[in-house]
C-alpha positions as CSV (number, residue, x, y, z in Angstrom):
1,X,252.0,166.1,123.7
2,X,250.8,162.8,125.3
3,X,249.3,161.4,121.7
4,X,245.4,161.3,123.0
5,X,242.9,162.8,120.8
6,X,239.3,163.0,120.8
7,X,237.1,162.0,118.2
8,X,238.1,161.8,114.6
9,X,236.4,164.4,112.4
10,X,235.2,161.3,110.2
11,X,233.3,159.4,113.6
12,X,231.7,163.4,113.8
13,X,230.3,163.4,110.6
14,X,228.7,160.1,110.9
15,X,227.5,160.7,114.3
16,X,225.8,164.1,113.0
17,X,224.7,162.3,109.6
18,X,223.0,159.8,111.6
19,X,221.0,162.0,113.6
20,X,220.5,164.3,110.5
21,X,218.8,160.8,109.3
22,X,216.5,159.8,112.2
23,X,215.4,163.7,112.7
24,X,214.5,163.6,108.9
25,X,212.8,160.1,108.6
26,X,211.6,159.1,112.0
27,X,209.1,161.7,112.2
28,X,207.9,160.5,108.6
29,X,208.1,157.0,109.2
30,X,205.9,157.2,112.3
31,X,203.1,159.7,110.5
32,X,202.4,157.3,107.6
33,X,202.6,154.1,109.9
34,X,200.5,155.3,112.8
35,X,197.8,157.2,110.4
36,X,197.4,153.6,107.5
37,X,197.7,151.0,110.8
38,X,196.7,152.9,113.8
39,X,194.3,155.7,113.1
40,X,192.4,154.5,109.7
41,X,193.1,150.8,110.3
42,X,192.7,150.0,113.7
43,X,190.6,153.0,115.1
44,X,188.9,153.6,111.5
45,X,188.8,157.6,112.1
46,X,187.7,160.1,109.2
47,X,191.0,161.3,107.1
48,X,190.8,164.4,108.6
49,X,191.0,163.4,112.2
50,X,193.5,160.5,111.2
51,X,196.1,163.4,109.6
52,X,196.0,165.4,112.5
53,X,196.5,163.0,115.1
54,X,199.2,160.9,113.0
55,X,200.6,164.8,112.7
56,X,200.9,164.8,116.5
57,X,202.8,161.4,116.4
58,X,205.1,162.7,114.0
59,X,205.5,166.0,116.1
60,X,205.9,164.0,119.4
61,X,208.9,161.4,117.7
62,X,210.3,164.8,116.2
63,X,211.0,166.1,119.7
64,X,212.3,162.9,121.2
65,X,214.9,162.6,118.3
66,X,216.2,166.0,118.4
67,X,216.4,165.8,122.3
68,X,218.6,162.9,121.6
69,X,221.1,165.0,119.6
70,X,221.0,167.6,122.0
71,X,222.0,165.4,124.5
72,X,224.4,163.7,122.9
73,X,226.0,166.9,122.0
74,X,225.8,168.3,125.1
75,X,226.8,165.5,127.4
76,X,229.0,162.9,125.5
77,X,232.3,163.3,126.5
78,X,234.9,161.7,124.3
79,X,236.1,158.4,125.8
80,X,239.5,159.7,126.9
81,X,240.1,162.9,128.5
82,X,243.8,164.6,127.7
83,X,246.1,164.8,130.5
84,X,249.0,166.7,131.3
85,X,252.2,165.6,131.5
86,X,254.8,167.9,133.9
């Protein structure tokens, strides 16, 4: 056994909490911010209209956070790779 190990369970579990966290409140963050600033504020659209397109925003940052955990979790490698030792 050469003494190399990957990732501890605890740098896991924060690594998974934190993208548990932007997946939950990025997509929330950006509906309410882009429908009160951008879609009633700046563009002054009907509520209706406003929700619907601040839903898309909120859809849209959705997909781009949780293609950033799949990534992560499919290409992050951990920093060193075990070798063997003959």
């Amino acid at each position: 056994m050469t003494g190399q190990k990957g990732p501890t369970e605890l740098q896991v579990f924060k690594t998974v909490l934190m993208h548990c966290i932007v997946i939950i409140a990025f997509p929330v963050i950006s509906f309410f911010v882009s429908k009160i600033f951008i879609f009633d504020g700046i563009l002054g659209l009907s509520t209706v209209t406003s929700n619907v397109y601040a839903a898309g925003v909120a859809v849209l940052v959705l997909h781009v956070a949780l293609a950033a955990f799949i990534y992560r979790a499919y290409f992050d490698t951990p920093s060193k790779t075990p070798t063997k030792s003959d």
